[in-house]
Every structure is written in C-alpha cells, then in structure tokens.
C-alpha positions in Angstrom: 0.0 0.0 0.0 2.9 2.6 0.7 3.8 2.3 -2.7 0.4 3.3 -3.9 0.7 6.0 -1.5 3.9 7.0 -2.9 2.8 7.2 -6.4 -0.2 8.8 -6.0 1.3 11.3 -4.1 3.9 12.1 -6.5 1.9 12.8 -9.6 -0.4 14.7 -7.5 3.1 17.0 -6.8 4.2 15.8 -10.7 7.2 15.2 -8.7 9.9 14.3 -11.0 12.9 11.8 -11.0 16.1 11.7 -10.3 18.1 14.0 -10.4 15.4 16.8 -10.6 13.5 15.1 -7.7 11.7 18.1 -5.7 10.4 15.4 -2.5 12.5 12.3 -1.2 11.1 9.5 -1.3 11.8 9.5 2.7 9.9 12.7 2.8 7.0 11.9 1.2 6.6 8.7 3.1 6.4 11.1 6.2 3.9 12.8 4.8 2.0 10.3 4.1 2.0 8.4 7.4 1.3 11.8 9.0 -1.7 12.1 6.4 -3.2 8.6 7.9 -3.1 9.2 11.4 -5.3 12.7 11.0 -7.3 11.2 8.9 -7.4 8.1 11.2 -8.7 10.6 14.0 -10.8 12.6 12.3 -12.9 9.8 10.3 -12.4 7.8 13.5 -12.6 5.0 10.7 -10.2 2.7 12.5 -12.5 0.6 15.2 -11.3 -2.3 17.6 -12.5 -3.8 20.5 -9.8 -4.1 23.0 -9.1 -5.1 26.9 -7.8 -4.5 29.9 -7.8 -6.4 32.7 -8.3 -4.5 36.2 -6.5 -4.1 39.3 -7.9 -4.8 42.6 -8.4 -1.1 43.8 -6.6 0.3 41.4 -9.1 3.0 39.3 -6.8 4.9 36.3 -6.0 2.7 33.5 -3.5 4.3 30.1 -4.3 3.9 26.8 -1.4 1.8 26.2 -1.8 -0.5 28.3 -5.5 -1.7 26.4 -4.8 -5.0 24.5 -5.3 -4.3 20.6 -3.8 -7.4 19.2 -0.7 -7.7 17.0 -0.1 -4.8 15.3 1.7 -6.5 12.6 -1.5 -8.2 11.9 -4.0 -5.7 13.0 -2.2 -2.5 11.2 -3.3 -0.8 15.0 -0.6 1.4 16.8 -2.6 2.5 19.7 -5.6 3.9 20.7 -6.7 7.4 20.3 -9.6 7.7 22.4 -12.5 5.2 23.6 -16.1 5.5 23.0 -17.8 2.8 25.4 -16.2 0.3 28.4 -18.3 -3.0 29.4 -17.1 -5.4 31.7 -17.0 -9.1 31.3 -19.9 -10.6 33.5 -20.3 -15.1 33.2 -20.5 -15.6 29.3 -21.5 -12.0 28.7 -20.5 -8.5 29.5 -22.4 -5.5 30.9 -22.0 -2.1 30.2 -20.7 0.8 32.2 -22.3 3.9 31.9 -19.7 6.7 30.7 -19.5 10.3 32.6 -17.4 13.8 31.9 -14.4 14.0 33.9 -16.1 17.2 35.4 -19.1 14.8 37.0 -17.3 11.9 37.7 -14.2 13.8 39.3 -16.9 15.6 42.3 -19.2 13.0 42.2 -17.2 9.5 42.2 -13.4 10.4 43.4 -14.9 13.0 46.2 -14.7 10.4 48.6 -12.2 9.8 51.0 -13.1 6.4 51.6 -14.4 4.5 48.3 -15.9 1.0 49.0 -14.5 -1.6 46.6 -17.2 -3.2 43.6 -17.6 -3.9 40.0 -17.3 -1.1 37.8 -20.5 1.3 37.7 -19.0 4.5 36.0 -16.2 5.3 34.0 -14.9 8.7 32.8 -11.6 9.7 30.0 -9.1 11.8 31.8 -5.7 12.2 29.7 -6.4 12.8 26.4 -5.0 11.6 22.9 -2.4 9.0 22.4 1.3 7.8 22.3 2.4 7.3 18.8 4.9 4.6 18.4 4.6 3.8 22.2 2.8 0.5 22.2 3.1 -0.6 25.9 4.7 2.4 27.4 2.9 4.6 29.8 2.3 7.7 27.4 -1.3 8.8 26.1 -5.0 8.6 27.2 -6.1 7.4 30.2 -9.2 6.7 31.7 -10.8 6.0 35.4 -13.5 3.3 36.4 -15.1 3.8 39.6 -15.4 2.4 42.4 -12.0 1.1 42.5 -12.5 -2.6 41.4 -13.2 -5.6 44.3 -11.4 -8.4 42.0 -10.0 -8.9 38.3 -12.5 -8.0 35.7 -12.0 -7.9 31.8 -13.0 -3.9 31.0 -13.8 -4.5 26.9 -13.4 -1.0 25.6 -14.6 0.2 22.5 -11.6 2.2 20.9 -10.9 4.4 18.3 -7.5 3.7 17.0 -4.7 5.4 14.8 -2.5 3.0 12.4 1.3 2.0 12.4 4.1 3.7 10.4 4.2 2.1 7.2 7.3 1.4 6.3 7.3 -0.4 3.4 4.7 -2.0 0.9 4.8 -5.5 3.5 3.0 -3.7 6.1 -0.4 -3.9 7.0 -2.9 -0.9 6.2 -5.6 -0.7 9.2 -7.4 2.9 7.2 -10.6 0.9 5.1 -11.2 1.7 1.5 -12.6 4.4 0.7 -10.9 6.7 3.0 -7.7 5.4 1.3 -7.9 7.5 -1.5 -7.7 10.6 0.7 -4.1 10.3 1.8 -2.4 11.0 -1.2 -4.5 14.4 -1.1 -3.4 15.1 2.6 0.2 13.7 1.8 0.2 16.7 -0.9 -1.0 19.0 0.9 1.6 18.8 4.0 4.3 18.5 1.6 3.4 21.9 -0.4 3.0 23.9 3.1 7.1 22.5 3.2 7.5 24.7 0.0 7.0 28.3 1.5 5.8 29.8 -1.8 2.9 31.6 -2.3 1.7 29.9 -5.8 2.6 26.4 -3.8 0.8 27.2 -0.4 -2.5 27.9 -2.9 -1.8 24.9 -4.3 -1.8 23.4 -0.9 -5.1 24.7 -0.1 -6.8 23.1 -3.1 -5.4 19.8 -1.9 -6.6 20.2 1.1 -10.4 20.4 0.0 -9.8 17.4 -2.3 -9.0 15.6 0.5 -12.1 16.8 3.0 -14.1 15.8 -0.2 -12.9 12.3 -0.3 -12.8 12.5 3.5 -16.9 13.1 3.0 -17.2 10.5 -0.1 -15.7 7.5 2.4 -18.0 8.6 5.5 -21.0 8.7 2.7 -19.8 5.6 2.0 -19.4 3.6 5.0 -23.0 4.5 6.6 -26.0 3.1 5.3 -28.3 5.0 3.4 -31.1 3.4 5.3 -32.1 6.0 8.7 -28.6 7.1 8.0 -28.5 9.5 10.5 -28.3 7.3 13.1 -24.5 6.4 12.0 -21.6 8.5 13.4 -20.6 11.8 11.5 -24.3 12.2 9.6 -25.8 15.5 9.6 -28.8 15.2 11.5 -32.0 15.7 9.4 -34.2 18.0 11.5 -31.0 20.4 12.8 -32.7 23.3 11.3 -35.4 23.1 12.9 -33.5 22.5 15.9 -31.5 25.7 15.4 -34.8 27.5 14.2 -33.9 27.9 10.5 -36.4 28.4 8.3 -36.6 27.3 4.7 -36.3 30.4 2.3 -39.3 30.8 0.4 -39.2 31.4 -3.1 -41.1 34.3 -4.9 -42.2 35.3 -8.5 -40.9 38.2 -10.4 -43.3 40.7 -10.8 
C-alpha cells in the first residue's frame, strides 16, 4: 500500500525523478504516514475492540496498556480515544455507563473512603495517544469507579490510529474508501514545506480534495437506510432545531 501512496502522491506533486526530484522518497513517506493518522482521528474510521484487565483497587488505566492485538496483523498502533467500556460478567459482558471527567471527578473520586465493587461509572481523563509507544505509559487514560473488588476484563470500544508504514509488506488498518484521501493530505503537508505563495494555494486546493474524499468515504461507509443514526451524519431536522427556516421562493413581478 505505501507504494500506492507513494505514487499517487507524486503525480499529485508531478514530482519528477532523479536528479530533478523536488520530495525524497523519505519525505513523502512522512507525509503520508502523517496524512493517515489525522485522517485516522478525524474519520475515526479505524475501530477495535480491546481489553484491559483490572487491578484490585486500582481505578486509572493508560491507553497503552488496552490490549489491541498484533499490530503486525492488525495494522493498529494505539488507541486514540475510547467511546464505550463494558465489563466481562459469566458468558457476557455488561455495560458501564460513561461520565465527563467534570461529574465523575466531584461526584465518584470525592470520597475519602471509596468501598470496593464492580465497575458502575467510568470517565476519559488524559487525552490523545502515544504514537509509536505501544506498551509504554504515554497517552489517554481513563478511570473506572469504584475502585475494582477483584479482576474484571474492561472491553473498551476504541478508536485507533495506524502504524508507520514502512514499506509496501505492512499492514494498512485505514478501510477503502478513506484510502484514497491520503495522497490528497500527503500533498498538501508536503506543499505547506515549499513556503511559496503559488505552492501554499496549491496546498489549499489539496486540502479540500482531501475533506471531499474525506466526506465520499464517510457517505460511504454509513447506510443510506435511517442514515442519521451512523456516526458523523448531519442530522436531518438540525434546522429546525437551530430555528432555521426554509427560504421561500417568490415570483418576479
């Protein structure tokens, strides 16, 4: 896939070769990695359903430390933020209900002495994640309250951000069609590198190429049927919400 990346990228910069080459290969393969982790966050296109497993009393648990699989196989370097925790209860699991830090902060650690039980609330604290520290104690974080009796399996529904690729073996996580944004972002951040005004424009034009492709693979992915029940869908009666009328049209006279 990098070299698909690659390609793309470079006729969309009619980058020429060698010895005239304008962007390095190395370069561009920045930018293009760069290009799929924003787009990772901002479609939130990249989905997995990780664990942790708990602590007795312990209540803040990192990012990194949510099991993703093998990210050789999975294409998934971390997670970026997470959207729902369940616990595992018998054969099944039951869900926690989620809180703003704000609430859950007076309201759940404003107690000097918390009694010990399975997890009832849960709230995200640190924000963001840890690129390319897989296991290490950087990134997100989130809190489960009260602070756990026994063991329990916390299944957390994550929103993830790829690896680097590094060459065309490894694994792409972003699904098709969001794919055929990158080269559009990848363009983009390597004109801003230019500093000229006709390439910064340029840039810009890029840029909405790639938030129309952006839309195209979100258009894509959610059903058409009650499609604004799906994630990133304009919701159909906002305008009345915000009190917008519809403009009426009139005759000429």
């Amino acid at each position: 896939m990098l070299a698909n990346y690659l390609s793309q990228t470079a006729r969309l910069l009619q980058n020429p070769a060698a010895p005239s080459t304008l962007y390095s290969t190395a370069d561009l393969t920045a930018y293009v990695n760069i290009a799929r982790g924003q787009l990772a966050g901002e479609a939130e296109c990249i989905r997995k359903i990780g664990t942790v497993t708990t602590v007795v009393g312990q209540q803040p648990y990192n990012f990194s430390s949510i099991s993703l699989g093998t990210s050789a196989v999975t294409g998934i370097d971390g997670a970026i933020h997470v959207r729902r925790v369940a616990y595992g209860v018998g054969s099944g699991q039951r869900w926690i209900p989620g809180q703003s830090w704000e609430w859950f902060d007076l309201f759940e650690l404003n107690n000097p002495v918390p009694q010990q039980s399975f997890p009832r609330t849960w709230a995200q604290f640190a924000q963001g994640a840890a690129p390319g520290t897989t296991g290490s104690g950087g990134g997100g974080s989130f809190y489960i309250s009260p602070p756990p009796d026994t063991t329990y399996t916390l299944y957390c529904d994550c929103v993830c951000y790829p690896i680097a690729l590094v060459d065309d073996t490894t694994v792409e996580a972003i699904p098709y069609l969001w794919t055929d944004a990158v080269p559009f972002f990848a363009a983009y951040y390597a004109l801003l590198s230019s500093q000229t005004s006709a390439r910064m424009a340029d840039a810009e034009r890029y840029y909405n190429h790639y938030q129309t492709f952006f839309e195209r693979g979100r258009k894509a992915a959610n059903p058409s049927v009650q499609r604004w029940q799906y994630q990133q869908s304009l919701d159909p009666v906002q305008a009345a919400k915000l009190g917008i009328k519809p403009q009426q049209g009139g005759g000429g006279g």
